[in-house]
C-alpha positions as CSV (number, residue, x, y, z in Angstrom):
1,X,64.1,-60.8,51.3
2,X,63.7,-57.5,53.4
3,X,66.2,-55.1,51.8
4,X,65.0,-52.0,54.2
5,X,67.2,-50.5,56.3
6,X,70.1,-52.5,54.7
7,X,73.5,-51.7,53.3
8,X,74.6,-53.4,50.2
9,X,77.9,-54.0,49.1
10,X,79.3,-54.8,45.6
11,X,82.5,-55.9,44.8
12,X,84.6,-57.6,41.6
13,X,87.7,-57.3,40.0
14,X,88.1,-55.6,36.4
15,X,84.2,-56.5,35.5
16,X,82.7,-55.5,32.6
17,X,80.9,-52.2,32.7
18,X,78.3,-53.4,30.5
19,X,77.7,-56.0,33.3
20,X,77.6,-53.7,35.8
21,X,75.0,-51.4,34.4
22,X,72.9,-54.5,33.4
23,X,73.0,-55.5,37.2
24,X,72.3,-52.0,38.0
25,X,69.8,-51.7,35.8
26,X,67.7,-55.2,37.1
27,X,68.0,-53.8,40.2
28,X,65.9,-50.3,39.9
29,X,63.6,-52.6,37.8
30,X,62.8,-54.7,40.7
31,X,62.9,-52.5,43.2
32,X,65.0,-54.4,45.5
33,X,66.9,-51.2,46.2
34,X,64.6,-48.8,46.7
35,X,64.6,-49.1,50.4
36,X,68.2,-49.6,51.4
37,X,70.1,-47.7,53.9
38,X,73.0,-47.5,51.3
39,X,75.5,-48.7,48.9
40,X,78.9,-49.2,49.0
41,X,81.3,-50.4,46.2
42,X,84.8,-52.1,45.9
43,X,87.7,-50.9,43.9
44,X,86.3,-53.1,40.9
45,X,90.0,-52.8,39.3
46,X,93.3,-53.7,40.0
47,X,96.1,-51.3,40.6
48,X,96.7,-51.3,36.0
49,X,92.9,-50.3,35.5
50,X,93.3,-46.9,33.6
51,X,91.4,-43.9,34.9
52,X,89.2,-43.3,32.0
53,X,87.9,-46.8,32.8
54,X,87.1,-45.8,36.9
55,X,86.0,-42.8,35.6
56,X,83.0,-44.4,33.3
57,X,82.3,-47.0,35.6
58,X,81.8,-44.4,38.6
59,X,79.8,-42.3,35.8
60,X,77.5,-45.5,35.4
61,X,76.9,-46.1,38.7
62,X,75.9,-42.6,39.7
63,X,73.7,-42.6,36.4
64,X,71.9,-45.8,37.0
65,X,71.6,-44.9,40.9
66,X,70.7,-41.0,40.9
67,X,67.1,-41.0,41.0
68,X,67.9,-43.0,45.0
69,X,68.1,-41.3,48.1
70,X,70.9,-43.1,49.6
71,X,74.5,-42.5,50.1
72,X,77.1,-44.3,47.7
73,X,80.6,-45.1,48.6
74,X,83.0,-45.9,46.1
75,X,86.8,-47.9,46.0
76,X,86.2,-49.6,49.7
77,X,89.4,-51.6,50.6
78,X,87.1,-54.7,49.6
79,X,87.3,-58.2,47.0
80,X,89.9,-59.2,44.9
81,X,92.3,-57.0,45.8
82,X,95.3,-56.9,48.2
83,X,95.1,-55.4,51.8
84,X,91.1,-56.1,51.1
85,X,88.8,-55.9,54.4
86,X,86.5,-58.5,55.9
87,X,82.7,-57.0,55.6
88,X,80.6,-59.3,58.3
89,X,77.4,-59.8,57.6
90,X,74.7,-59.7,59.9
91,X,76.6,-56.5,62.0
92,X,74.9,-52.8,62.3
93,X,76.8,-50.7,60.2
94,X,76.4,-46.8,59.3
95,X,77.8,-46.0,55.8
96,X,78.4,-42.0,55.5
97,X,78.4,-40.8,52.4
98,X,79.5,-37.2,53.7
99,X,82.6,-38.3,55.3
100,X,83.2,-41.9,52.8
101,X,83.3,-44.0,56.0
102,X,82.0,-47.7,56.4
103,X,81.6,-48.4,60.2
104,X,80.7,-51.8,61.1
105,X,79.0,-51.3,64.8
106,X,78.0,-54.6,66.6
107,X,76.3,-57.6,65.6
108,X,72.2,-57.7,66.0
């Protein structure tokens, strides 16, 4: 599959940060990544999560995705959570990372 161009989106509820950095880490491996547009991520907790857990799984994420030049958004209103948004696939969307904004444009 042709990942250029594209936005990818993660979400899960009260994961494993092992996991996560396991999937992270496959990823760079592969290469799959290297050419995205940009990469947005769910809450990954539940409104109990304590902070010092969101704050090593944001630590992670940035860690495993730093050497990338591609904009990162983190806690979308997206997965298991309540009040979550619909992300359409197959829709132009601009992810920016300045402002923390997901835009979903029109369909191709």
């Amino acid at each position: 599959m042709d990942y250029k161009g594209k936005i990818i989106i993660f979400e899960d509820i009260n994961e494993d940060i092992y996991k996560i950095d396991r999937m992270l880490t496959y990823l760079r491996m592969t290469k799959t990544i290297s050419e995205i547009a940009g990469i947005g991520f769910g809450s990954f907790s539940n409104d109990s999560c304590d902070l010092e857990w969101k704050d090593l799984l944001k630590s992670c994420i940035i860690e495993r995705l730093q050497e990338f030049d591609f904009p990162i958004l983190f806690d979308l209103p997206i997965g298991h959570i309540s009040g979550n948004a619909c992300i359409p696939l197959g829709y132009e969307a601009t992810l920016n990372g300045d402002n923390g904004i997901l835009s979903i444009d029109k369909p191709f």
